[in-house]
C-alpha positions as CSV (number, residue, x, y, z in Angstrom):
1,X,145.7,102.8,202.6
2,X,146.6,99.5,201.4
3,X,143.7,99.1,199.4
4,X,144.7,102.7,197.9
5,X,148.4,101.3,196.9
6,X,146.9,98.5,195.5
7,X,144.4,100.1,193.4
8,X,147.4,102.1,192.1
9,X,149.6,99.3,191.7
10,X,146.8,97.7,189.5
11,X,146.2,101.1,187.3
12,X,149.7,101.7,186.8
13,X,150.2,98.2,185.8
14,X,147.0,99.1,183.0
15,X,148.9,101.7,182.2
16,X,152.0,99.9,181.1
17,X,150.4,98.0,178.8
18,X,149.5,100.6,176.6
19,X,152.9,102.1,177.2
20,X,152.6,104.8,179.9
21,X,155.0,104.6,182.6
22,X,154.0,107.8,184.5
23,X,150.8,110.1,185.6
24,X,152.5,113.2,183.0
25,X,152.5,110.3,180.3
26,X,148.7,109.9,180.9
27,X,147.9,113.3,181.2
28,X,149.6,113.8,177.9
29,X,147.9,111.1,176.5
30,X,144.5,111.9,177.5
31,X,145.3,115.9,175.9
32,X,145.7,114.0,173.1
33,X,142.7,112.1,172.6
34,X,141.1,115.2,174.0
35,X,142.3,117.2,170.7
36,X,141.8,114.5,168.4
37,X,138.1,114.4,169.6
38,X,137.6,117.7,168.8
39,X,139.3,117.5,165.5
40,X,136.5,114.8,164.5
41,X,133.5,116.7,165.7
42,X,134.8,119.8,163.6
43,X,135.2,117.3,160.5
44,X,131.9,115.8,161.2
45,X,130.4,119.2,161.6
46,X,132.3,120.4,158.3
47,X,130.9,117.2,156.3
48,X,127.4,118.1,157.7
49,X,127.4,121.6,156.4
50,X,128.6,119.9,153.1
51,X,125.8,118.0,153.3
52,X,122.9,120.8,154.0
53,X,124.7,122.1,151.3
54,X,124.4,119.7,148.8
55,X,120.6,119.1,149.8
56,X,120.5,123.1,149.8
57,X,121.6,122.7,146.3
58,X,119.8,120.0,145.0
59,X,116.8,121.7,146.2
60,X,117.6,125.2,144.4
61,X,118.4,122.9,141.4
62,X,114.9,121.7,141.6
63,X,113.7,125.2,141.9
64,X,115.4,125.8,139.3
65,X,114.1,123.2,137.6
66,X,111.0,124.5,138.9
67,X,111.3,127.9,137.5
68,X,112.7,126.7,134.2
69,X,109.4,124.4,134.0
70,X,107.2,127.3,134.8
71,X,108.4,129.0,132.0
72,X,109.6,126.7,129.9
73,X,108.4,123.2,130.4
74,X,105.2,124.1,132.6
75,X,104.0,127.3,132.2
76,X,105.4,127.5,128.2
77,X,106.4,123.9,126.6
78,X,104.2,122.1,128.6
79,X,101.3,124.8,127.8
80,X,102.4,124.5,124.1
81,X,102.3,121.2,123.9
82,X,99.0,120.4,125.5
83,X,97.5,122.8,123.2
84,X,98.7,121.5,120.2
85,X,97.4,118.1,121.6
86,X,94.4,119.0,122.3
87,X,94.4,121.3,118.8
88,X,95.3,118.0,117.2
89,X,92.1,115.8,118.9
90,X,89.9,118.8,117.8
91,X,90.8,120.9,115.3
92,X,91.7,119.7,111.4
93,X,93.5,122.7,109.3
94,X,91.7,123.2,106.4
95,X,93.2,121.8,103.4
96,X,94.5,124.8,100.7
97,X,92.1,126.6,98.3
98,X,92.4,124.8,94.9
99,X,93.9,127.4,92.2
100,X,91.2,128.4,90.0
101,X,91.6,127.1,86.5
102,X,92.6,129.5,84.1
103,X,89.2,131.9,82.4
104,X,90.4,133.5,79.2
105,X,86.7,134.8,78.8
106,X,87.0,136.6,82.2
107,X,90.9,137.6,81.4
108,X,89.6,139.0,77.9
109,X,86.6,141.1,79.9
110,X,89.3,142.6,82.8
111,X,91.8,143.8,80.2
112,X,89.1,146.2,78.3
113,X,89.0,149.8,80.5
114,X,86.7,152.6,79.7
115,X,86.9,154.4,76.3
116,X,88.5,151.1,74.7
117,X,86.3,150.1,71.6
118,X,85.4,146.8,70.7
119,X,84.7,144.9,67.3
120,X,82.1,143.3,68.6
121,X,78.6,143.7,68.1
122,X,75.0,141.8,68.0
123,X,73.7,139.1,65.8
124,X,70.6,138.5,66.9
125,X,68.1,139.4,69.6
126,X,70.3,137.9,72.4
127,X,73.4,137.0,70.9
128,X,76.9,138.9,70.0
129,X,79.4,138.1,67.8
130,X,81.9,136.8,70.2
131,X,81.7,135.2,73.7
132,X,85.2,137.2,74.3
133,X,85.4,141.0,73.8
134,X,88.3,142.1,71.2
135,X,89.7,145.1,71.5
136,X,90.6,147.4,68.4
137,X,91.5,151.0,67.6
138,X,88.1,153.4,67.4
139,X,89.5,154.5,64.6
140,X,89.7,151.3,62.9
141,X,86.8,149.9,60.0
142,X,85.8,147.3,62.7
143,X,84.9,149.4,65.8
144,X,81.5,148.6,66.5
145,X,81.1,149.6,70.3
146,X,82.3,152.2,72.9
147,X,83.1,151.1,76.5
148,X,81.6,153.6,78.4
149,X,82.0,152.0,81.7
150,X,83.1,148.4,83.4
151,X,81.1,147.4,86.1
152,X,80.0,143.7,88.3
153,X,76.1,144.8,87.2
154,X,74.3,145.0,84.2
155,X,71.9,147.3,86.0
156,X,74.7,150.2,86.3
157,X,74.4,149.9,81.9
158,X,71.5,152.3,81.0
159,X,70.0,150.0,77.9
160,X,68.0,151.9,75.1
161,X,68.3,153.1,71.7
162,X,72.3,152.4,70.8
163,X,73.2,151.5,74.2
164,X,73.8,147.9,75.8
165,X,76.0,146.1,77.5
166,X,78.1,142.7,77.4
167,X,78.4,140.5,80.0
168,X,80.1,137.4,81.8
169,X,79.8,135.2,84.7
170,X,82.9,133.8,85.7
171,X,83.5,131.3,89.0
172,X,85.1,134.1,91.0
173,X,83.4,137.3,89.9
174,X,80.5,138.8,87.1
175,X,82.2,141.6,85.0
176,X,79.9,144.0,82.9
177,X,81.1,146.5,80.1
178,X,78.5,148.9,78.9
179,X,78.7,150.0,75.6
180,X,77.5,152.6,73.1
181,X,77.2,151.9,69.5
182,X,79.9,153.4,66.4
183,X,77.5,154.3,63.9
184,X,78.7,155.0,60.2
185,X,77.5,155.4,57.0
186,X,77.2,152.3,55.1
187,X,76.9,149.3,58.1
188,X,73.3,148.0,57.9
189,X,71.5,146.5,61.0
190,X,68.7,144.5,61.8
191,X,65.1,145.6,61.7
192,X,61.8,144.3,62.6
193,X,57.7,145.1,61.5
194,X,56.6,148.5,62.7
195,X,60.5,149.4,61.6
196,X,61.7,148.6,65.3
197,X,65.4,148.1,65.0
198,X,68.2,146.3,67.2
199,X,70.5,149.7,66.8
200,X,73.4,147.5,68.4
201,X,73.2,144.5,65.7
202,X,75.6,144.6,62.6
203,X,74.9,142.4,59.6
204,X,76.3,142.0,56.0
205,X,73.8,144.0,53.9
206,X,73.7,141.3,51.5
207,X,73.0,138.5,53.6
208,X,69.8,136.9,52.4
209,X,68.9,135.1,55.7
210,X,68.2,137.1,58.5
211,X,67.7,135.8,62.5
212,X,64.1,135.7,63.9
213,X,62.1,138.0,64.8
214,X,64.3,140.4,62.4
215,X,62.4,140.4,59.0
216,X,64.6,143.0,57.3
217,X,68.0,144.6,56.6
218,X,68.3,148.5,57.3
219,X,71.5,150.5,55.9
220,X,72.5,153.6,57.5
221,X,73.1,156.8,55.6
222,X,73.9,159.0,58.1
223,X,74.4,160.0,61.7
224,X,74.2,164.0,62.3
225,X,74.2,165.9,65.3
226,X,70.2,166.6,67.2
227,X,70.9,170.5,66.8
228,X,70.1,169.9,63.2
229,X,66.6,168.5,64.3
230,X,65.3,165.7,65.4
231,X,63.1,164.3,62.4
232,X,63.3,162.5,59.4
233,X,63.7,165.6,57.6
234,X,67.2,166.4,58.7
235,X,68.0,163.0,57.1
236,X,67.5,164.1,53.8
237,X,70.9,163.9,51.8
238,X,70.2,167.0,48.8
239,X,67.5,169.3,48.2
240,X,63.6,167.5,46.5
241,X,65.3,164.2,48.4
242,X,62.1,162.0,48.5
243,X,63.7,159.2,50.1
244,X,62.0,157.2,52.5
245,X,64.1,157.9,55.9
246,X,63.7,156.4,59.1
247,X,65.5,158.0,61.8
248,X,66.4,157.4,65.6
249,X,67.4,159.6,68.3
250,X,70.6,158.2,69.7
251,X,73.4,159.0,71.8
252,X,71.1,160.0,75.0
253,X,69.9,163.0,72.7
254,X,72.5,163.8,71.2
255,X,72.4,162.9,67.5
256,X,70.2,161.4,64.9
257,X,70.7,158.1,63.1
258,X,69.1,158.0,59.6
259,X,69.0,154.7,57.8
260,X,66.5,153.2,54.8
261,X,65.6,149.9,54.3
262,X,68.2,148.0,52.4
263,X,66.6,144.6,52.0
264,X,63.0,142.9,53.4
């Protein structure tokens, strides 16, 4: 019992120095620390969720991130870029096509059309007058040929007596213009022994010089329609005419050219 009253004599002297003079004033105390216990754990507890929250967070940022690399940076930019790296280590782009230079030959052939006639004509065996085809009215003195069709062959031009064709080969494409000759009274042509003739040749009839093989000058003196006949006979000019007529079928058939020889 003694040791009892002492052992509360020593606690209630504790408990006066921290200022609690009674049993109620320690119970009261103790409620208090009690509470404010409780108040830290919730606090602590509160700042945890904060904190799951913020990791939480950060994490969907970085799936975000994620997501946004996927289709951005991963599965699109990244992508991109790679390729274009790896585009750039094997792949040079081709450097532009030069422009073409400027053809005024092969401008000159893609401005004549079909029906369009020409003054140009042959001078030789394998020559024509000009390297660029001119274009004039058929109704004009100079109208030698008749475009009958532009082509990109030669072998679409049917080539026989009064028909031929012109030709040039440019860098970016072959264009072709067959032709039929303008036949009129008066033009002379070039002819050859055995009174062969180069029907699609024009030459002054007083030139004195004619190109090889040519060996002579023929003049025409008429063109008239097959119906008449085919023969030199339908060449003759007035009745008893004992001219000396050579005469070609022309035209695929169609009409005969008379001529004589002018000069050999």
């Amino acid at each position: 019992m003694v040791a009892w009253l002492g052992l509360a004599g020593t606690a209630i002297t504790v408990l006066a120095f921290f200022g609690i003079s009674n049993f109620e004033e320690l119970q009261q105390a103790l409620d208090e620390e009690s509470a404010g216990s409780r108040s830290a754990d919730s606090a602590a507890g509160a700042s945890g969720g904060a904190g799951d929250g913020e990791y939480g967070g950060a994490y969907s940022s970085s799936g975000a991130d994620g997501g946004v690399g996927d289709e951005s940076s991963s599965g699109g930019v990244d992508d991109d870029e790679a390729t274009v790296a790896g585009g750039d280590s094997g792949y040079t782009e081709a450097p532009p096509s030069p422009t073409p230079e400027p053809d005024p030959t092969l401008d000159a052939f893609r401005a004549v059309s079909a029906g369009d006639c020409l003054h140009t004509w042959m001078v030789s065996g394998d020559r024509w007058s000009s390297d660029i085809p001119e274009i004039i009215s058929c109704e004009a003195d100079g109208a030698a040929v008749y475009v009958t069709r532009v082509s990109d062959s030669a072998g679409s031009c049917p080539v026989d007596a009064g028909r031929s064709y012109l030709s040039y080969r440019g860098e970016e494409e072959t264009a072709v213009l067959c032709v039929t000759r303008l036949f009129e009274a008066g033009q002379c042509f070039l002819g050859s022994p055995g009174n062969s003739a180069n029907l699609m040749s024009w030459v002054d009839c007083e030139a004195t010089r004619v190109p090889q093989p040519y060996d002579r000058i023929f003049n025409v003196t008429g063109y008239y329609n097959s119906s008449y006949g085919t023969g030199a006979a339908v060449c003759r000019r007035v009745a008893g005419d004992t001219t000396r007529y050579l005469s070609w079928v022309v035209d695929q058939g169609a009409a005969v050219l008379c001529a004589v020889v002018y000069r050999s």
